[in-house]
C-alpha positions in Angstrom: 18.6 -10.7 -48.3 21.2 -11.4 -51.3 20.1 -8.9 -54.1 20.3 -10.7 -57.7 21.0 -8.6 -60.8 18.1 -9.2 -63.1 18.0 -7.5 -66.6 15.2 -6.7 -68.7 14.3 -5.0 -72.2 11.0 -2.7 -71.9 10.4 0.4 -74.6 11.2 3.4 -73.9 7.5 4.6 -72.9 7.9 2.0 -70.1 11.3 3.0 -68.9 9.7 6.9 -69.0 6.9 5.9 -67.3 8.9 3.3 -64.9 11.4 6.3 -63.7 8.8 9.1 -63.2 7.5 7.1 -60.8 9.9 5.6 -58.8 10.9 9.8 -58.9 7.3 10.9 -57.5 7.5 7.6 -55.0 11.4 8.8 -54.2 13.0 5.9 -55.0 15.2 4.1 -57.1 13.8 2.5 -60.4 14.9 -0.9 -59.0 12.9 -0.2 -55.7 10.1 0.6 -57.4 10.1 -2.6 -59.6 10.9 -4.8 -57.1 7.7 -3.5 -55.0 5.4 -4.1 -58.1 6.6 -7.4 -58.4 5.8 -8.1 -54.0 2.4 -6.6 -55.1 2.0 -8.6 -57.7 2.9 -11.3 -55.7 1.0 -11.0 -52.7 3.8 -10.3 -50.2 2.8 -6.7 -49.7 -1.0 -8.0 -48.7 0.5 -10.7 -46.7 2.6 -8.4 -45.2 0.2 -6.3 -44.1 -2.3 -8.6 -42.8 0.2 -10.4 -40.6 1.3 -7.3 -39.4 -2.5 -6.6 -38.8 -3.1 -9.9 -36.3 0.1 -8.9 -34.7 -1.2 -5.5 -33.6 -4.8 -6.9 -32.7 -3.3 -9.8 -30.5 -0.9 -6.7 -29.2 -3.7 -4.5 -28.2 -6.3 -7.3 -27.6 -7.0 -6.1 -23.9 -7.7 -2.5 -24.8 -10.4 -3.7 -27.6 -11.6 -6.1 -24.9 -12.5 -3.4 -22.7 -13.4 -0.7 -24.7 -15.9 -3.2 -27.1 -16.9 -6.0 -24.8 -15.7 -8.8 -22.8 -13.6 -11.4 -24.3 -15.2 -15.0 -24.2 -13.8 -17.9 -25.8 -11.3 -16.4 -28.1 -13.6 -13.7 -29.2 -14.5 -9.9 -28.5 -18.4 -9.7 -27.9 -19.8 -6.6 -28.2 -20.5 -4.5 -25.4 -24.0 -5.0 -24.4 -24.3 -8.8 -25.9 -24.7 -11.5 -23.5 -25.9 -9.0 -20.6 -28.5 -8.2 -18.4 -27.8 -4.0 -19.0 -30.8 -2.1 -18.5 -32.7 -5.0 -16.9 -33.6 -4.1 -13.0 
C-alpha cells in the first residue's frame, strides 16, 4: 500500500507519551499511530474476525468431530439429536 505523509501538531506530553510507547510496543512512532487509527477504525476487529471464520471453515471437520455432527450448516453438540444411552 502507498504510504502518505501526514503531519500533525500534538503537545509535547502527547509526543512523550506517543514515543514511549511505540518504544515498549518496539515500533516506530508512525507504526504505532497508524495502528491506533485501524483500531479506531475498526480494521483491527474486522481483521481479526475474518481471520476467525477463516480458521473455523479451515478446521470445520475437526470441531465436527470432536463436538458433534455437522447438520445443515451447523455443529450440534455431541449428544443432541441422539439416541446415546437409550437401549
Amino acid at each position: 500500500m502507498a504510504k502518505t505523509q501526514l503531519n500533525v501538531r500534538v503537545d509535547e506530553n502527547t509526543a512523550r507519551a506517543a514515543r514511549e510507547r511505540a518504544l515498549e510496543r518496539g515500533m516506530s512512532v508512525n507504526r504505532y499511530i497508524e495502528e491506533l487509527v485501524r483500531q479506531d477504525t475498526g480494521e483491527a476487529g474486522h481483521t481479526f474476525v475474518e481471520a476467525a471464520a477463516d480458521f473455523m471453515k479451515q478446521y470445520e471437520s475437526v470441531f465436527a468431530e470432536e463436538f458433534g455432527t455437522a447438520r445443515e450448516g451447523r455443529v450440534e453438540p455431541a449428544g443432541e439429536g441422539r439416541d446415546e444411552g437409550r437401549h
